[in-house]
C-alpha positions as CSV (number, residue, x, y, z in Angstrom):
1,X,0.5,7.5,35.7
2,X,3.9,6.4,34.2
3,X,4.6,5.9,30.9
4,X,4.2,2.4,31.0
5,X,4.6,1.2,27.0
6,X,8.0,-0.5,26.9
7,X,7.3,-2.5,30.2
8,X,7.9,-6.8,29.7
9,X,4.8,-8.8,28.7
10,X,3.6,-11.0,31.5
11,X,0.7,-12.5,29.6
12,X,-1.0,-12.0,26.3
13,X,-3.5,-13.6,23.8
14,X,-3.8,-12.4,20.1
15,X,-7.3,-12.0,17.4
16,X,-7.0,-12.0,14.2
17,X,-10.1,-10.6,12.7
18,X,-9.4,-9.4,8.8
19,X,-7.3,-6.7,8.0
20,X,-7.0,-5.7,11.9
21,X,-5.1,-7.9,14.9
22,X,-5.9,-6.9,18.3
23,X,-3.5,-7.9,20.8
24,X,-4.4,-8.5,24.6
25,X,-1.4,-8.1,26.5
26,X,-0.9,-8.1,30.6
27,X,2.2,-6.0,31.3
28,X,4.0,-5.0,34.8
29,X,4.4,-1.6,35.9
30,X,8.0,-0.4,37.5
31,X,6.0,-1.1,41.0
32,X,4.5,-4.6,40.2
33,X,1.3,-3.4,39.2
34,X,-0.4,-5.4,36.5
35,X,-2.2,-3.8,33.5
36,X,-3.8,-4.4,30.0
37,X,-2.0,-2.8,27.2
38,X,-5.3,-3.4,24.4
39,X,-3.4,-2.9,21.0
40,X,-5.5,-2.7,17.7
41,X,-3.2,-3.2,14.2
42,X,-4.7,-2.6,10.9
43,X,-2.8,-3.4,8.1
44,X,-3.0,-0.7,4.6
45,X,-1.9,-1.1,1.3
46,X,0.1,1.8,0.4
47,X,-1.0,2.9,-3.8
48,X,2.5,4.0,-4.5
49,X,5.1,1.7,-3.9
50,X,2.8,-1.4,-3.5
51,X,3.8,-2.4,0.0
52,X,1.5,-3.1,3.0
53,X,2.2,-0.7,6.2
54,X,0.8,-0.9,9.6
55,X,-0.8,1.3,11.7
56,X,-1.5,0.8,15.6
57,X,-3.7,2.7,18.6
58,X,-3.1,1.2,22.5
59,X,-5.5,1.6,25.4
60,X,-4.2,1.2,29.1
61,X,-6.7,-0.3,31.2
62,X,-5.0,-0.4,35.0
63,X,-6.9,-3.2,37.5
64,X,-8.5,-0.5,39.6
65,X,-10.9,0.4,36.4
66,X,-11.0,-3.4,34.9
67,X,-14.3,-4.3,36.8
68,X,-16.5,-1.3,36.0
69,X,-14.9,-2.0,31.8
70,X,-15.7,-5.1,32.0
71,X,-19.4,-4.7,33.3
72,X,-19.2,-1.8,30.5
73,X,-18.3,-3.6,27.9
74,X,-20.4,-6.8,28.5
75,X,-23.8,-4.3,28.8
76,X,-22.8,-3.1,25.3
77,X,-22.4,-6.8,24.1
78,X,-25.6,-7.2,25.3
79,X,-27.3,-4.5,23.8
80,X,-26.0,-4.9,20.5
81,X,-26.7,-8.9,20.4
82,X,-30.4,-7.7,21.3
83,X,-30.6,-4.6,18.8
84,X,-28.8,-6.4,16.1
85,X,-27.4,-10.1,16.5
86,X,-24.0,-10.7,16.4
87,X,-22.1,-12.9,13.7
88,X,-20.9,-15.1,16.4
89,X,-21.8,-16.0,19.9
90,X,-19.9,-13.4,22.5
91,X,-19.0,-16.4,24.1
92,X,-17.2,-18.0,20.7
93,X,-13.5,-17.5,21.1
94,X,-12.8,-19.6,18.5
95,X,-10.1,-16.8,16.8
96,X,-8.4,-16.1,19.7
97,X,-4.6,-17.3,19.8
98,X,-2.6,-18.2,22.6
């Protein structure tokens, strides 16, 4: 694949959850392939100079794997809202920005 992490937003939402923001974004690749560029940024307090700082980790998801993720990741949802609960409904969106 290429590298593919300065390429233009086409689309994007943003969550705020705490101390982290996870940021949904659909980018193009040089060929007009669409992707998601999943970006997690938690924020830290740094001890000696009393700023914050930021720190960020990306995943790539390209649209041949996005069904088999998604089925993934809603099993997982599932499991956990069985095993555990969940504070809020998996279908409560109610943080997401557009």
């Amino acid at each position: 694949m290429e590298d593919t992490r300065d390429n233009a937003v086409v689309f994007n939402r943003t969550l705020k959850a705490g101390k982290r923001t996870y940021f949904f974004d659909v980018k193009e690749t040089n060929n007009g392939e669409f992707y998601l560029s999943l970006t997690e940024s938690k924020r830290f307090f740094n001890k000696n100079d009393g700023s914050f700082y930021f720190k960020k980790r990306n995943i790539y998801l390209y649209k041949e794997n996005m069904i088999e993720f998604s089925k993934q990741l809603h099993e997982i949802i599932q499991f956990i809202e069985e095993n555990q609960g969940m504070e809020s409904s998996y279908s409560n969106t109610s943080n997401i920005e557009d």
